[in-house]
PDB file of N, CA, C and O in Angstrom:
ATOM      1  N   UNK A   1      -3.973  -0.591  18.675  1.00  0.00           N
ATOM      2  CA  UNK A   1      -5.261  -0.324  18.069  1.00  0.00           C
ATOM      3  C   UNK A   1      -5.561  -1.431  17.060  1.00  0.00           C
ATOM      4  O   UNK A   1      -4.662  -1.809  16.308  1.00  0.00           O
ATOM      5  N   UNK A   2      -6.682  -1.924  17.013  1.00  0.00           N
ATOM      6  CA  UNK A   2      -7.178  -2.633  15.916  1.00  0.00           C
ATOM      7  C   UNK A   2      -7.529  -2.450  14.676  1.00  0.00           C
ATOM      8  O   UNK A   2      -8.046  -1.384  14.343  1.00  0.00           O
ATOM      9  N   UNK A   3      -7.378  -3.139  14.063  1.00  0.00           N
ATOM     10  CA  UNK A   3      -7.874  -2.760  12.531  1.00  0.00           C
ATOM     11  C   UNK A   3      -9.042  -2.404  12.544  1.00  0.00           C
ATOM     12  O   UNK A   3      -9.127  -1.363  11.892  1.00  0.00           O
ATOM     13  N   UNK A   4     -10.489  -2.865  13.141  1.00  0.00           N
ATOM     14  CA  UNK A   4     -11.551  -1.793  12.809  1.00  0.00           C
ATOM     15  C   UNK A   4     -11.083  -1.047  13.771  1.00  0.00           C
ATOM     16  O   UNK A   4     -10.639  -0.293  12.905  1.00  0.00           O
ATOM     17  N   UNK A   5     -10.909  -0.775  14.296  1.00  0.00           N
ATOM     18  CA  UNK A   5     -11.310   0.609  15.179  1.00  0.00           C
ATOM     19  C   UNK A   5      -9.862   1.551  14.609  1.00  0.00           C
ATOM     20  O   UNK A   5      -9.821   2.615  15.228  1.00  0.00           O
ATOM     21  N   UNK A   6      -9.045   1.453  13.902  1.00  0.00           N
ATOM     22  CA  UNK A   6      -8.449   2.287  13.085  1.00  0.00           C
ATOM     23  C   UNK A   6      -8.883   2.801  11.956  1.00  0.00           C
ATOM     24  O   UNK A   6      -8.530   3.913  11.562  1.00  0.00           O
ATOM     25  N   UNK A   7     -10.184   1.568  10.949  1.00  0.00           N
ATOM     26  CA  UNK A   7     -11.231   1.925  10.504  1.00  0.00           C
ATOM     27  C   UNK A   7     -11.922   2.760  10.290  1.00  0.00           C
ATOM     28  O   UNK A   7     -12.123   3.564   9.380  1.00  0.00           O
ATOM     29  N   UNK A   8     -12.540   2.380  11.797  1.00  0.00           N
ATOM     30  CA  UNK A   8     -13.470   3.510  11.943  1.00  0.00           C
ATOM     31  C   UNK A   8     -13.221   5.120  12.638  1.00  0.00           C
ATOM     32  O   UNK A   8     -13.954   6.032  13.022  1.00  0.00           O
ATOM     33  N   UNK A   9     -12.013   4.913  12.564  1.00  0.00           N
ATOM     34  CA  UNK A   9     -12.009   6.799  12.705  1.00  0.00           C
ATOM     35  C   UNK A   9     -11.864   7.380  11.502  1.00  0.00           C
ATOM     36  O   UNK A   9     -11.576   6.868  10.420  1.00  0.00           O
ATOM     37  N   UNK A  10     -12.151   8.789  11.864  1.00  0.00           N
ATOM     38  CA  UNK A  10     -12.245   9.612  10.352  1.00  0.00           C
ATOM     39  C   UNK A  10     -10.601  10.243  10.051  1.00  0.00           C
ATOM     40  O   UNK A  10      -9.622  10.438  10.770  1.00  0.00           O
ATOM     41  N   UNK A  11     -10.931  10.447   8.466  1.00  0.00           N
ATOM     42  CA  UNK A  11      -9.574  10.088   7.615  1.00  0.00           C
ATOM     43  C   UNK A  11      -8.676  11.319   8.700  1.00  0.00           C
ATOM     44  O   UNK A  11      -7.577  10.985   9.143  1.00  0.00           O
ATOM     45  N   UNK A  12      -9.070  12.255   8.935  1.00  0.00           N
ATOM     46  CA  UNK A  12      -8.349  13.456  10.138  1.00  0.00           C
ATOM     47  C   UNK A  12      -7.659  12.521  11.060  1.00  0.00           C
ATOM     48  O   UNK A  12      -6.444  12.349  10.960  1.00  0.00           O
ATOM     49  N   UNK A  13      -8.314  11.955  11.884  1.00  0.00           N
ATOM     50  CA  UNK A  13      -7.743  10.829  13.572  1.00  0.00           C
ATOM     51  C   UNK A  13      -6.730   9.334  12.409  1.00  0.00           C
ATOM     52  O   UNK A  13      -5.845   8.658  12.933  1.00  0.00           O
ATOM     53  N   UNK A  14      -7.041   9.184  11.276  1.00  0.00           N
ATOM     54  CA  UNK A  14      -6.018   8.506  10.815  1.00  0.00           C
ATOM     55  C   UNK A  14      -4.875   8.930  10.385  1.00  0.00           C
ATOM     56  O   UNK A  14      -3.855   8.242  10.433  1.00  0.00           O
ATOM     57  N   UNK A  15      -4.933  10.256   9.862  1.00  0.00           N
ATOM     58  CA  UNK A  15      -3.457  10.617   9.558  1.00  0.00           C
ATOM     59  C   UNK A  15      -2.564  11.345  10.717  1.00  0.00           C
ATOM     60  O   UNK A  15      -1.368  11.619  10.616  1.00  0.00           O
ATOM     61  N   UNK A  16      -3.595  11.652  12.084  1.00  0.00           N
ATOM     62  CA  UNK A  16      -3.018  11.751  13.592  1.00  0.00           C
ATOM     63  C   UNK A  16      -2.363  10.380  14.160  1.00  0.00           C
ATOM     64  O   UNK A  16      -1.264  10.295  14.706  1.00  0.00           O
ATOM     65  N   UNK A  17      -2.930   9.728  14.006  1.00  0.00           N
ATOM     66  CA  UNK A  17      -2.531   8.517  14.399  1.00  0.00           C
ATOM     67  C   UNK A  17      -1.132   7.931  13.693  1.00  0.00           C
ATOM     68  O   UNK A  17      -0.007   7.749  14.158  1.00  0.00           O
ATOM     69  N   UNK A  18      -1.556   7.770  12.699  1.00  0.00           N
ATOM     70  CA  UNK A  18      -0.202   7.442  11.527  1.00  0.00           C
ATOM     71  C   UNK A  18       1.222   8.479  11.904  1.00  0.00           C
ATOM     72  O   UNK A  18       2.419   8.209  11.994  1.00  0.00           O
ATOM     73  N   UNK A  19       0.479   9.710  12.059  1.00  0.00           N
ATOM     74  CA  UNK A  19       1.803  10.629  12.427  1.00  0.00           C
ATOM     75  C   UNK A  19       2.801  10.326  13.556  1.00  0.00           C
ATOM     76  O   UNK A  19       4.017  10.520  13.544  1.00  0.00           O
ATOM     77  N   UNK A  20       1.981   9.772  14.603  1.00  0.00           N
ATOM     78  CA  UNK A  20       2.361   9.529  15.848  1.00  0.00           C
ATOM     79  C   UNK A  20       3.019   8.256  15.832  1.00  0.00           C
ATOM     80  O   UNK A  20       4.113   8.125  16.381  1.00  0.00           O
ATOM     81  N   UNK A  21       2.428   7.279  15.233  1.00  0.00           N
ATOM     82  CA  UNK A  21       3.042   5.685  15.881  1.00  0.00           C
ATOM     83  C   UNK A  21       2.479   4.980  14.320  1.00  0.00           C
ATOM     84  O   UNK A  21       1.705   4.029  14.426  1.00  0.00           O
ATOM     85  N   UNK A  22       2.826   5.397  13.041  1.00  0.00           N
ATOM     86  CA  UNK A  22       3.667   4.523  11.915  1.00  0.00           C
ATOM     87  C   UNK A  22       4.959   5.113  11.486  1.00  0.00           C
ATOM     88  O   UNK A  22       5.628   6.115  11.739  1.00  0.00           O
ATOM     89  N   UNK A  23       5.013   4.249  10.861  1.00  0.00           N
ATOM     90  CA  UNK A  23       6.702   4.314  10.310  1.00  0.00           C
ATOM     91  C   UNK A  23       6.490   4.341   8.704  1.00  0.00           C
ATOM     92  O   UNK A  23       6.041   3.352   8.125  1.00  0.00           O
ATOM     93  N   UNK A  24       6.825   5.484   8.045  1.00  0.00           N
ATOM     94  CA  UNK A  24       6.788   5.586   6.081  1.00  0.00           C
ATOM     95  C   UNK A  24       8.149   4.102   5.994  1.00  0.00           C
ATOM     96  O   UNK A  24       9.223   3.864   6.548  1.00  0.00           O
ATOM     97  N   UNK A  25       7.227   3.399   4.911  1.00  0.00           N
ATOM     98  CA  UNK A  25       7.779   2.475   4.671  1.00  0.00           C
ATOM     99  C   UNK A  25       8.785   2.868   3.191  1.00  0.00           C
ATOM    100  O   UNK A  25       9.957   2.747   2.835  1.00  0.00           O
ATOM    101  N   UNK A  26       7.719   3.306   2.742  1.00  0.00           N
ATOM    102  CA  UNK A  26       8.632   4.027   0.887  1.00  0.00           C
ATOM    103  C   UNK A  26       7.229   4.848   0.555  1.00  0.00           C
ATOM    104  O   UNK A  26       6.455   5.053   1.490  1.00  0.00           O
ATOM    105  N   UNK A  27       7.031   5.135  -0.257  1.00  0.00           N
ATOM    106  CA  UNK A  27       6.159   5.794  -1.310  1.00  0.00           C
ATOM    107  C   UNK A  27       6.358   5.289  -2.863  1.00  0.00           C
ATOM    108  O   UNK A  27       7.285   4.556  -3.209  1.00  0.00           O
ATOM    109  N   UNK A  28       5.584   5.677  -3.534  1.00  0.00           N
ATOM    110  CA  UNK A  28       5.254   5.194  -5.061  1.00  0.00           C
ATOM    111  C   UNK A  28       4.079   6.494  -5.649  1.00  0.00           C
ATOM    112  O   UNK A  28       3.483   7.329  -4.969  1.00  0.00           O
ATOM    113  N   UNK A  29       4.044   6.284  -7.045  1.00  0.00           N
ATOM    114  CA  UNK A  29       3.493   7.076  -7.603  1.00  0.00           C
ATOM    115  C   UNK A  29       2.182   5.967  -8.435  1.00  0.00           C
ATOM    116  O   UNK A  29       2.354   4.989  -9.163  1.00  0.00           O
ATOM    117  N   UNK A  30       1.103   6.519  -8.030  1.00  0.00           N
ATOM    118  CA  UNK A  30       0.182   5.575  -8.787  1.00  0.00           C
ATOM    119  C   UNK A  30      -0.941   6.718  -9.371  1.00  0.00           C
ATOM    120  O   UNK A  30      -1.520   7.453  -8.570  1.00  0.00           O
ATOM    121  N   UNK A  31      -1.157   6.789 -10.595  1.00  0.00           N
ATOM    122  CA  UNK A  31      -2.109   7.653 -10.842  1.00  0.00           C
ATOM    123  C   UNK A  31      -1.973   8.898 -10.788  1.00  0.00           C
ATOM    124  O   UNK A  31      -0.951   9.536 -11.041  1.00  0.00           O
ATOM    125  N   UNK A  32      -3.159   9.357 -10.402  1.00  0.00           N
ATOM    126  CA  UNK A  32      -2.697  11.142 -10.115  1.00  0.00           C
ATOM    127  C   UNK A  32      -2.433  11.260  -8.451  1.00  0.00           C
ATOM    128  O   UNK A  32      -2.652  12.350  -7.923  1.00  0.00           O
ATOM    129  N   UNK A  33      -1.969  10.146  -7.644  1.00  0.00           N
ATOM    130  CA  UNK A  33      -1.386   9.745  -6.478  1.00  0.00           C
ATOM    131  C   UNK A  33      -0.121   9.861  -5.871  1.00  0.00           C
ATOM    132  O   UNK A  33       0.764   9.513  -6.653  1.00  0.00           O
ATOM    133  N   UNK A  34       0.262  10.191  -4.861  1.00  0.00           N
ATOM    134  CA  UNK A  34       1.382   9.516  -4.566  1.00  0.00           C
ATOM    135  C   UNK A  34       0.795   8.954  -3.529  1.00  0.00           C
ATOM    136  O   UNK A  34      -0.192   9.353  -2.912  1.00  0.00           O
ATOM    137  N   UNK A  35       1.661   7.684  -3.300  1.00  0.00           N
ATOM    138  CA  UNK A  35       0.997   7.004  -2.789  1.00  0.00           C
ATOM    139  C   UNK A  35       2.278   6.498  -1.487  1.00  0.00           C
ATOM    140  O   UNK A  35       3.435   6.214  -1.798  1.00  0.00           O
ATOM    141  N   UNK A  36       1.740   6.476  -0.012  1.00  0.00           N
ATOM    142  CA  UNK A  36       2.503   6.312   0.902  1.00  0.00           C
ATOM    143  C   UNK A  36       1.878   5.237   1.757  1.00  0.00           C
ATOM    144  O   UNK A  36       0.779   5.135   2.302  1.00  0.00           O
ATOM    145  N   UNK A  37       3.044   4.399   1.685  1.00  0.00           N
ATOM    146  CA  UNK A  37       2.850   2.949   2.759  1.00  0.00           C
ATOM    147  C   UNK A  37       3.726   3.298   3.972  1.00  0.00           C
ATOM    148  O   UNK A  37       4.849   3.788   4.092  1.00  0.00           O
ATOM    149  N   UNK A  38       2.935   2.929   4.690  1.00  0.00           N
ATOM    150  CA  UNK A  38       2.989   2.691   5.977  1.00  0.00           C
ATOM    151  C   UNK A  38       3.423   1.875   6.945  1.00  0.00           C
ATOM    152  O   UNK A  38       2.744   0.893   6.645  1.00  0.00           O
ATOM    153  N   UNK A  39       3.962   1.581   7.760  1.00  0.00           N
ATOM    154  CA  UNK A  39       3.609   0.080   8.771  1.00  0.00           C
ATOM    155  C   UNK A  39       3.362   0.770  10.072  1.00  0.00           C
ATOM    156  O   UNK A  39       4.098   1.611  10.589  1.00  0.00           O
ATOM    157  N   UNK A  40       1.865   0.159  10.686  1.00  0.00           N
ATOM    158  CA  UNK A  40       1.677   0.333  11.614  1.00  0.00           C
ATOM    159  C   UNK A  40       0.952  -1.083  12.549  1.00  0.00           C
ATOM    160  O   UNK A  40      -0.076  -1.687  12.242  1.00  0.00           O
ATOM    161  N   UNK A  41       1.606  -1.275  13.415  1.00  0.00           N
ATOM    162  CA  UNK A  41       1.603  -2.189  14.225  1.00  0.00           C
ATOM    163  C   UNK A  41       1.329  -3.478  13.503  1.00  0.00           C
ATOM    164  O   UNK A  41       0.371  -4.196  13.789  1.00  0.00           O
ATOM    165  N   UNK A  42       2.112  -3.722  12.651  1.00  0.00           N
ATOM    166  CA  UNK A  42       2.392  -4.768  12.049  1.00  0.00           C
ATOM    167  C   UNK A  42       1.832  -4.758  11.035  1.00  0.00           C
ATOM    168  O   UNK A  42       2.100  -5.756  10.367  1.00  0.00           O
ATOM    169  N   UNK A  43       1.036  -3.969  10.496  1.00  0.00           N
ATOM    170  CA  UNK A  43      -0.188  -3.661   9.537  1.00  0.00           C
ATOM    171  C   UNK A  43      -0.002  -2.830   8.629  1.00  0.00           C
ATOM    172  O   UNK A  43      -0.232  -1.719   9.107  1.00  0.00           O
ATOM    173  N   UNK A  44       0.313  -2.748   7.498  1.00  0.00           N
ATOM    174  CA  UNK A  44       0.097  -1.770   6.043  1.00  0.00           C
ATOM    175  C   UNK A  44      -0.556  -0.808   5.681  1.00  0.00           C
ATOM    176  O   UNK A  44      -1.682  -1.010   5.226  1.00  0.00           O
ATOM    177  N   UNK A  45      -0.176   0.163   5.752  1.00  0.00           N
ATOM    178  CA  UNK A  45      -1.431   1.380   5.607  1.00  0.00           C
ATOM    179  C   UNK A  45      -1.148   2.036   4.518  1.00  0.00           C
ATOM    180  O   UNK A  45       0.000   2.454   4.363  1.00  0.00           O
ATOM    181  N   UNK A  46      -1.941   2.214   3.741  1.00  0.00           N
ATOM    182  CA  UNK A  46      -1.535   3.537   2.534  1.00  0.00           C
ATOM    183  C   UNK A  46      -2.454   4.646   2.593  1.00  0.00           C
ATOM    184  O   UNK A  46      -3.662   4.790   2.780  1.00  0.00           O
ATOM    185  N   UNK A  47      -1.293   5.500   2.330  1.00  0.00           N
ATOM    186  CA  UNK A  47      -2.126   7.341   2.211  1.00  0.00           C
ATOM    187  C   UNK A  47      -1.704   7.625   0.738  1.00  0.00           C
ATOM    188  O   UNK A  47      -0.611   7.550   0.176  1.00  0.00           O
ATOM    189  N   UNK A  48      -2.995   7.991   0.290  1.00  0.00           N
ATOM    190  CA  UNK A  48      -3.284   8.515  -1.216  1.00  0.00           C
ATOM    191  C   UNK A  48      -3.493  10.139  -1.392  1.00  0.00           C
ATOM    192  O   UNK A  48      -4.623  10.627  -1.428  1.00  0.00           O
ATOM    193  N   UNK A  49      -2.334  10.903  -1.495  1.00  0.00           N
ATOM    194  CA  UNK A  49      -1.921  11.887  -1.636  1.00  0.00           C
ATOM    195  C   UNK A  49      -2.213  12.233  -3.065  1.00  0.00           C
ATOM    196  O   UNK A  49      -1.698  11.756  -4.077  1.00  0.00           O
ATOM    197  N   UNK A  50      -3.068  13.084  -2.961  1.00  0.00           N
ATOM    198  CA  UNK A  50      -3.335  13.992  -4.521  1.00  0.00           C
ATOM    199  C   UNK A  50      -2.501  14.865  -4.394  1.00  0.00           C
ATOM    200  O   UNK A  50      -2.539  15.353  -3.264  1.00  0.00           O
ATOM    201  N   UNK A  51      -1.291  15.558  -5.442  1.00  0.00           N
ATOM    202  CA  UNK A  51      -0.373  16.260  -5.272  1.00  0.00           C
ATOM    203  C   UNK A  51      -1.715  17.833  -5.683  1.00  0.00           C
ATOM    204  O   UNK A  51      -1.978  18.711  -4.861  1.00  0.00           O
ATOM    205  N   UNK A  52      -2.225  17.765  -6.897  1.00  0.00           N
ATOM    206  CA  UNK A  52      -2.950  18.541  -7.679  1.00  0.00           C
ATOM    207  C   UNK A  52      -3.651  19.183  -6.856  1.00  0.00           C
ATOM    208  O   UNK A  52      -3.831  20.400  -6.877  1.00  0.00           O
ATOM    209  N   UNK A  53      -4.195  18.228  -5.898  1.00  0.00           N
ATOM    210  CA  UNK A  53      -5.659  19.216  -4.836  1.00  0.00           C
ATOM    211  C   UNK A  53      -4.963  19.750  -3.361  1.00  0.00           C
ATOM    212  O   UNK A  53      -5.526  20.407  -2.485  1.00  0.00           O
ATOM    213  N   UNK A  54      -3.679  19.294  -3.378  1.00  0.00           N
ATOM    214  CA  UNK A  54      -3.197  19.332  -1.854  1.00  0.00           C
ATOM    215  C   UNK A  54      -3.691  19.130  -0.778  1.00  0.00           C
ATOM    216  O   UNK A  54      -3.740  19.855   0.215  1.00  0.00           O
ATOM    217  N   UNK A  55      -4.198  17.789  -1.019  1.00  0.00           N
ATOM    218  CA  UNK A  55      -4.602  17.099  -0.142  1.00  0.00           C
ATOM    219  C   UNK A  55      -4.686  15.302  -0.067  1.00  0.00           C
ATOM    220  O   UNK A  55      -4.290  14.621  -1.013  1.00  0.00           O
ATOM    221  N   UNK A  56      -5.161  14.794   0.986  1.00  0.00           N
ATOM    222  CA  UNK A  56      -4.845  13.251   0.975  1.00  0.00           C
ATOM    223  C   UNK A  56      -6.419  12.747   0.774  1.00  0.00           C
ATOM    224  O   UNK A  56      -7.322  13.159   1.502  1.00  0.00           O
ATOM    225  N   UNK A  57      -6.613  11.857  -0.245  1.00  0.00           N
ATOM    226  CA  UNK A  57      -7.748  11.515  -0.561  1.00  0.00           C
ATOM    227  C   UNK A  57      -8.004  10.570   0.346  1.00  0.00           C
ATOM    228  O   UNK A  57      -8.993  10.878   1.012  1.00  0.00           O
ATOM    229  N   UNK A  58      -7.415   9.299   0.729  1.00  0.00           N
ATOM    230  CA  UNK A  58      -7.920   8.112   1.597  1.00  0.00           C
ATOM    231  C   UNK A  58      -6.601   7.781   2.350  1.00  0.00           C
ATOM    232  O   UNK A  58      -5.457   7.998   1.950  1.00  0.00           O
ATOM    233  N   UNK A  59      -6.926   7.302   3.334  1.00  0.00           N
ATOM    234  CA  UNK A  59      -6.077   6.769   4.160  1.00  0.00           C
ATOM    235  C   UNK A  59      -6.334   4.941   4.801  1.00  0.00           C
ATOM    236  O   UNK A  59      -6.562   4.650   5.976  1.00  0.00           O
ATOM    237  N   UNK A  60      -6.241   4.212   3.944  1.00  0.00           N
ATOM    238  CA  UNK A  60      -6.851   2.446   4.392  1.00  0.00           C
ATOM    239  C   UNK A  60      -5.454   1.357   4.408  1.00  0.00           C
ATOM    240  O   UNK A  60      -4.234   1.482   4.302  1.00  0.00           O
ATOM    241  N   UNK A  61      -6.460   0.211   4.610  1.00  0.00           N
ATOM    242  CA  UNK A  61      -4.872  -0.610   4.799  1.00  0.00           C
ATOM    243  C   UNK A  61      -4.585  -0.895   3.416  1.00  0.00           C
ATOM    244  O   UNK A  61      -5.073  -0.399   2.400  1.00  0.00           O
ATOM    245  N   UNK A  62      -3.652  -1.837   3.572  1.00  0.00           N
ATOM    246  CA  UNK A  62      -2.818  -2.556   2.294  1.00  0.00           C
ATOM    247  C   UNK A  62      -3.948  -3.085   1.865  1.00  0.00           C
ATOM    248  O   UNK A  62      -4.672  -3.309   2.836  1.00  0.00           O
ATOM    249  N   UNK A  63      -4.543  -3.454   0.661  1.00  0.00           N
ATOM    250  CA  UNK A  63      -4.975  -4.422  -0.147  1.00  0.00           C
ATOM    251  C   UNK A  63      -3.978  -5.200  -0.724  1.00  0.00           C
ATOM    252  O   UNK A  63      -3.456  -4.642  -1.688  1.00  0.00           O
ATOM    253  N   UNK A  64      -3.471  -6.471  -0.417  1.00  0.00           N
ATOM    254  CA  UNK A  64      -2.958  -7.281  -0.631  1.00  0.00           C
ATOM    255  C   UNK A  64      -2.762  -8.109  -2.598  1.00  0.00           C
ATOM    256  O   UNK A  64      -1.766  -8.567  -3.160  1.00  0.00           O
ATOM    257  N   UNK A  65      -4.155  -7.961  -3.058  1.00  0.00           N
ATOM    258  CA  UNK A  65      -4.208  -8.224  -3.993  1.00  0.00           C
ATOM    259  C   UNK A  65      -4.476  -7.225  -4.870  1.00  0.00           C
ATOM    260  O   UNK A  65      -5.309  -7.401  -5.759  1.00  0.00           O
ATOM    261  N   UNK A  66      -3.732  -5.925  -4.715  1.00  0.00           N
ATOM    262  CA  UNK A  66      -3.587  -4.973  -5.404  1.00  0.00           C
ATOM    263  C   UNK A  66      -2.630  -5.060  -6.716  1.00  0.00           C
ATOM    264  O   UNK A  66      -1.453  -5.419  -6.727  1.00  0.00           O
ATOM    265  N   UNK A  67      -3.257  -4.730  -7.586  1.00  0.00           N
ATOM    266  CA  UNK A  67      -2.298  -4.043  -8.971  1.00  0.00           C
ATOM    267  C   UNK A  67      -0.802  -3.238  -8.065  1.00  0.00           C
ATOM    268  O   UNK A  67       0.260  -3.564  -8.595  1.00  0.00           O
ATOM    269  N   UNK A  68      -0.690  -2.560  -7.190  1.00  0.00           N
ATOM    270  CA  UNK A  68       0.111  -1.407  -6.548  1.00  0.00           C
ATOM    271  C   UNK A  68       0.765  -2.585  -5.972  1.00  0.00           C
ATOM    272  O   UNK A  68       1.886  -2.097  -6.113  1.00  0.00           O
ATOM    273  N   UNK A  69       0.952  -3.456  -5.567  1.00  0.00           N
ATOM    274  CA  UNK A  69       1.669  -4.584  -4.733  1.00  0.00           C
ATOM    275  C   UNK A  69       3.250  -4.419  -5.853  1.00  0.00           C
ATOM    276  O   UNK A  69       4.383  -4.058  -5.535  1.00  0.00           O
ATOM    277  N   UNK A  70       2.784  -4.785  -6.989  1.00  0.00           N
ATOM    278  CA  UNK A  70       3.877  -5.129  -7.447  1.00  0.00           C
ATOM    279  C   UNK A  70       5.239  -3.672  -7.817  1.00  0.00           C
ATOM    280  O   UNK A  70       6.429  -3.715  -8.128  1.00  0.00           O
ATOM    281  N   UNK A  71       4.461  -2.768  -7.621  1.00  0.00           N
ATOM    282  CA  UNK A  71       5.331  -1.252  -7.309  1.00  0.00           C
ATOM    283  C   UNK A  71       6.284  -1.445  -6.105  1.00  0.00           C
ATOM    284  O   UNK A  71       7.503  -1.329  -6.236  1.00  0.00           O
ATOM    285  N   UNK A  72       5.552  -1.812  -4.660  1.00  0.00           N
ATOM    286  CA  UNK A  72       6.035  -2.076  -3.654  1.00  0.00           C
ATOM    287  C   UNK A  72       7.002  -2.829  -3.899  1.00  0.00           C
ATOM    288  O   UNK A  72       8.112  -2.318  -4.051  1.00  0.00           O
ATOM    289  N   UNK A  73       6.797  -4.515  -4.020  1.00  0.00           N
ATOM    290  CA  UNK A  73       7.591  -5.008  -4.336  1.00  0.00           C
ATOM    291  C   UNK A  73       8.945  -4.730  -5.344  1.00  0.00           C
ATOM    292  O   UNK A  73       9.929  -5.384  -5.000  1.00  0.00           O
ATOM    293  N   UNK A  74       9.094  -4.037  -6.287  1.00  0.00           N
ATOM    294  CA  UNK A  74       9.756  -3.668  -6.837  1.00  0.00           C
ATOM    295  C   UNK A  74      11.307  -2.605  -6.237  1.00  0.00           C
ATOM    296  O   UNK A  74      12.392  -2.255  -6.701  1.00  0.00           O
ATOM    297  N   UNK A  75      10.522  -2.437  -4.959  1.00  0.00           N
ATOM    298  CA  UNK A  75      11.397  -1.119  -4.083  1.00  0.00           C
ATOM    299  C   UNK A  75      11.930  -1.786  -2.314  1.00  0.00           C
ATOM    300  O   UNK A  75      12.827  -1.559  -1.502  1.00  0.00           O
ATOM    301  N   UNK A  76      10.809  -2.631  -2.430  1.00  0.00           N
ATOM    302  CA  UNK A  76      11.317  -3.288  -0.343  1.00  0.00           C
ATOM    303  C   UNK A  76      11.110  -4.798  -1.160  1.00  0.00           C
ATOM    304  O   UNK A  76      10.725  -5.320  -2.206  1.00  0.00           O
ATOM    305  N   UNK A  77      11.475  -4.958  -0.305  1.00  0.00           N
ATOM    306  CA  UNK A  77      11.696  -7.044   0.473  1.00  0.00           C
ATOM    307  C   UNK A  77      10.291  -6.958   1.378  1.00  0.00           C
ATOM    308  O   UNK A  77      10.331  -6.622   2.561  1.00  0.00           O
ATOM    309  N   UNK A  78       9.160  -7.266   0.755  1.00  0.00           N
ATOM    310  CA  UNK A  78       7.782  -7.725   1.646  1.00  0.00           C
ATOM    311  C   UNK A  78       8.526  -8.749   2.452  1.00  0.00           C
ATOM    312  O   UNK A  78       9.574  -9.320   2.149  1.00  0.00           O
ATOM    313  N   UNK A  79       7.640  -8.904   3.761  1.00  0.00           N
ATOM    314  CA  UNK A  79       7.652 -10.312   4.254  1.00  0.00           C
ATOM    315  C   UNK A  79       7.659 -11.217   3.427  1.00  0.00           C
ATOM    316  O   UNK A  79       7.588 -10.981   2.221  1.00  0.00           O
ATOM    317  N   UNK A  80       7.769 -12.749   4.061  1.00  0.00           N
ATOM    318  CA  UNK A  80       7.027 -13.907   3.225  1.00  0.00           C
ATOM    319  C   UNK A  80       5.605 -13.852   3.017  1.00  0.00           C
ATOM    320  O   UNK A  80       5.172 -14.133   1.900  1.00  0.00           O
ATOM    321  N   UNK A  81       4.760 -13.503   4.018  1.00  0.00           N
ATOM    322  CA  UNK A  81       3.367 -13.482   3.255  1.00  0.00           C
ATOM    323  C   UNK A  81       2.844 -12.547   2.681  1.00  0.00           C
ATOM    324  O   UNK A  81       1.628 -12.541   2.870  1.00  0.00           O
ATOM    325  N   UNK A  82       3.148 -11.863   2.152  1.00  0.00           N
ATOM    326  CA  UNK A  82       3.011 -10.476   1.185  1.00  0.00           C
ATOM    327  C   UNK A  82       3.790 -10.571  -0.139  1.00  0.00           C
ATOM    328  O   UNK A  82       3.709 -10.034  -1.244  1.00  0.00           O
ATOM    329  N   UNK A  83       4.672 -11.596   0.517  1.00  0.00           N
ATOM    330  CA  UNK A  83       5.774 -11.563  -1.141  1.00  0.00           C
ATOM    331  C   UNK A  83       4.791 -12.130  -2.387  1.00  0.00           C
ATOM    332  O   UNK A  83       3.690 -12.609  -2.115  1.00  0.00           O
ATOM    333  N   UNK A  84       5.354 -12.024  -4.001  1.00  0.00           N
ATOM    334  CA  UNK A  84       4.675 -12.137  -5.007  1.00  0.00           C
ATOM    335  C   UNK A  84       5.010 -13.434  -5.378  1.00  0.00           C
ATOM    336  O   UNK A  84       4.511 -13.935  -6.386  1.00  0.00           O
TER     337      UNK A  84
END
């Protein structure tokens, strides 16, 4: 699947999808978040888990130039092009 067209399904068909064919990379706590990375088909996904509402607020890819990068980093070995 492609990045838009993983996009563009709704946040329901993304966390079906994710269930089926990603792999939890680690998790982190950001905010009133927990926050779960992903890898799916070579690609970074995070799910933003509100513990409080019991439920998952967004489901998108990695932002690369995220503040949250350096959490990650702190816990896995990024690739080389992801590293800090």
């Amino acid at each position: 699947m492609t990045k838009d067209r993983f996009l563009a399904l709704t946040l329901a068909e993304r966390a079906k999808w994710l269930y089926f064919n990603g792999q939890l990379v680690t998790s982190i706590r950001y905010y009133r978040h927990k926050v779960n990375l992903y890898m799916l088909d070579k690609v970074y996904v995070e799910v933003f888990y509100n513990h409080r509402q019991d439920k998952v607020d967004q489901i998108e890819l990695l932002d690369i130039s995220s503040k949250r990068m350096n959490f990650y980093a702190d816990q896995i070995k990024l690739p080389g092009d992801l590293a800090l």
